[in-house]
N, C-alpha and C positions, 0 to 999 in steps of 0.2 A: 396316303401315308408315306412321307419319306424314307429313304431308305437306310436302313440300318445294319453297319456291322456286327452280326452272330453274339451276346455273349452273356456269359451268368449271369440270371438276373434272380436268381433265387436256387440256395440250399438246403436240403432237409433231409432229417434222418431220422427213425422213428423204431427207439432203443426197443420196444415191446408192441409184438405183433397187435394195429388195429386200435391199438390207443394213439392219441394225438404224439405229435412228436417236436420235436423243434428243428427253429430255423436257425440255419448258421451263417456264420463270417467267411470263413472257411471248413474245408474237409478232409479227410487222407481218405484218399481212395488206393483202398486194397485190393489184392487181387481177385474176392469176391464178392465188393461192395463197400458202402463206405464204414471206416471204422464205426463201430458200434453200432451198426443197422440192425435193424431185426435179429438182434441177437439174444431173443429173450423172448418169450411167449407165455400166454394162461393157459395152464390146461385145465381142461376137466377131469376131474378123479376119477367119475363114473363111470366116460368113456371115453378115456385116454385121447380124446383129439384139443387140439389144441382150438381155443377159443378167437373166432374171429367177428366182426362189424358184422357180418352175412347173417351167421345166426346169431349172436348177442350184441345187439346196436345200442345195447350203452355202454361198449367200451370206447365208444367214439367221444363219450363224457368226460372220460378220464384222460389225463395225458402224462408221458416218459418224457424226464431227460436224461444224459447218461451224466455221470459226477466222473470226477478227474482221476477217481482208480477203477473206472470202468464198467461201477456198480449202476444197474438202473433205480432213479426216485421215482414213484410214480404221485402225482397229484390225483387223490380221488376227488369226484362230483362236490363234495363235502367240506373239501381245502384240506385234507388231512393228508399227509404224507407221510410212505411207506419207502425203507430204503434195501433194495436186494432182496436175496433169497432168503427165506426162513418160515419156520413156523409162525413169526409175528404177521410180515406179509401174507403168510398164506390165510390166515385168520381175517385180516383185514378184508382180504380180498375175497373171500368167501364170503363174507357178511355181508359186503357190499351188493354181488351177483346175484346171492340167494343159493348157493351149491356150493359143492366143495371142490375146491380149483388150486393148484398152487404155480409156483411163479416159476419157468425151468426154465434152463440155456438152452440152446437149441445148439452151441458146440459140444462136439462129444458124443451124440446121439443120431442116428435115422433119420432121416426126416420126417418133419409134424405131418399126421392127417388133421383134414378143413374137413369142412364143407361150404357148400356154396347151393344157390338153390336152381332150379334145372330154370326158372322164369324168374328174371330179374326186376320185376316187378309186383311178384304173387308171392308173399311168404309161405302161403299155406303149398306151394307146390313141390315136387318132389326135391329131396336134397339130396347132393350129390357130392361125394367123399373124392381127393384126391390129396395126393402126397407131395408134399414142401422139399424142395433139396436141400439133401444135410448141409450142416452147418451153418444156415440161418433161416431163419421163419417167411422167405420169401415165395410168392407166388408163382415164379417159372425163372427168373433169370436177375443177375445181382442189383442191377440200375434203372429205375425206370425213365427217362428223360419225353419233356413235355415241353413244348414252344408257346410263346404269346400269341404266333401266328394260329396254331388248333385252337388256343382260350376264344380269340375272337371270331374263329371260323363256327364255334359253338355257339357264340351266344349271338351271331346274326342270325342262326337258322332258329335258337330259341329265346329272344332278347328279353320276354319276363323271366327268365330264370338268374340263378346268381353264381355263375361262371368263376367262383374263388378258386382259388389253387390249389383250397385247402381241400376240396372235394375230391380232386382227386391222385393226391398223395405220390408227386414224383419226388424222384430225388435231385434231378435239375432241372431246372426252366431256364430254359435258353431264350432271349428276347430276338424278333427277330421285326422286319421292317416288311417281309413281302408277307404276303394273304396264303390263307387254303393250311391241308393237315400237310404242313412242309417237313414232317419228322418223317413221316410216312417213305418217303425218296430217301432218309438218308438209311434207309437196310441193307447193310452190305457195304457200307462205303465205313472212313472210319473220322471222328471227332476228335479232333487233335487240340488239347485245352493247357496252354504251356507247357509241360514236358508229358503230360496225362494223355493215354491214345485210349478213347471206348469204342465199340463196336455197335451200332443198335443191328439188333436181329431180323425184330419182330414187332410188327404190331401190337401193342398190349389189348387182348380182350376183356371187353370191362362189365361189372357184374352190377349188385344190388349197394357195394357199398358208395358209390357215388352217388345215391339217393340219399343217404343216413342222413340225420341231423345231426348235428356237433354246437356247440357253443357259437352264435354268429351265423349260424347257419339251416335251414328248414328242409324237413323232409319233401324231395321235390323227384317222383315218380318220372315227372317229360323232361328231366335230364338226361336217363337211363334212354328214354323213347326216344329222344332226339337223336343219339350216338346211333342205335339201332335203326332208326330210319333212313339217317342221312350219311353214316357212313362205318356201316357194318356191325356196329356195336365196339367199335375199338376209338383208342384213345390215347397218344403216345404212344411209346416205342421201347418194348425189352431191350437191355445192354448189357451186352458182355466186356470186360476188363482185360486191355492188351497191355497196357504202360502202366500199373501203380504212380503214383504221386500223389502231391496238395493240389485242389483246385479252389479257388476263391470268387467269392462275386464281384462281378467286374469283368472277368477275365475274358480276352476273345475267344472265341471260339471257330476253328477251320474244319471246314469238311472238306476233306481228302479223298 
């Protein structure tokens, strides 16, 4: 493959924890993610944690965009659509699940309790509670960024599988031209994207939701066992937010 200079080859943002989300043109990237990320979650009423793909996989059915004063629409299974917080949404969205849930900010509040389950590929195995940092429904850190180079490092080691992007939910895809999990090496170094500086941390550990099925795509177990086999069970790379700015697709990308 020839080689290629670094740069966005995909945006996404995903207004409500674990429903599908959308692609964008562009993004403002804040100082703890990008505008309107995971700024909104389902809870359960019964027991107050906030609902994810882990334990209820058809909210991977549904999907959020956010609307131009900030409010999330959500498109249920159904094609019906729900706008923002309320008793109406919470209704909808109950009827839909089966329990009674309603739709909260996740500014302003603690951080959401998940769960997740202890084996990511046995539902019935033990689930395990941890807590979101405040101010958005994220799983450890604001940005997740992911390479073409990992997509195809994955699908030669599992090439009947279907290596979409959309399984596993970053918020940048960086195109890149050399081989291997090349996000991996940038930990600790920093991502300078026209005036935007991100930080990657960390490896992202990846769970059961990369198996779900979604619209376009099939419940596929040796996904999960691939990552775990071949390289730790992780998949991308946590970011932290030095510089605020817009990043756009297209844009270069320099690692520093």
């Amino acid at each position: 493959m020839p080689m290629t200079a670094p740069r966005v080859a995909g945006l996404w943002r995903y207004p409500v924890k674990s429903l599908r989300g959308e692609q964008l043109a562009e993004a403002d990237v804040e100082a703890d993610g990008l505008r309107g990320d995971r700024r909104w979650g389902i809870r359960d009423e019964d027991t107050g944690r906030i609902l994810t793909g882990r334990r209820e996989p058809r909210l991977l059915l549904g999907a959020a965009t956010m609307t131009d004063d900030g409010e999330p629409e959500i498109t249920l299974p159904d094609g019906r659509r729900v706008r923002g917080a309320g008793p109406a949404s919470d209704s909808a969205l109950s009827a839909w699940l089966g329990r009674r849930v309603a739709l909260v900010p996740a500014e302003g509040a603690p951080g959401g309790n998940a769960e997740f389950f202890a084996d990511a590929t046995d539902d019935d195995s033990p689930a395990i509670e941890w807590t979101m940092p405040a101010g958005r429904f994220v799983d450890a850190m604001p940005l997740l960024v992911l390479t073409t180079a990992s997509l195809r490092a994955g699908a030669a080691l599992y090439p009947a599988g279907d290596w979409d992007t959309r399984r596993f939910r970053p918020n940048l895809l960086v195109e890149l031209g050399t081989e291997g999990w090349i996000e991996d090496g940038w930990c600790g170094r920093m991502l300078e994207i026209g005036q935007v500086a991100i930080e990657p941390r960390e490896p992202c550990a990846r769970c059961t939701m990369v198996t779900r099925p979604q619209p376009g795509l099939e419940r596929d177990l040796d996904i999960y066992r691939t990552l775990s086999r071949h390289h730790g069970g992780t998949f991308g790379v946590w970011t932290q937010v030095h510089t605020p700015g817009t990043v756009r697709v297209g844009d270069p990308v320099v690692v520093s």
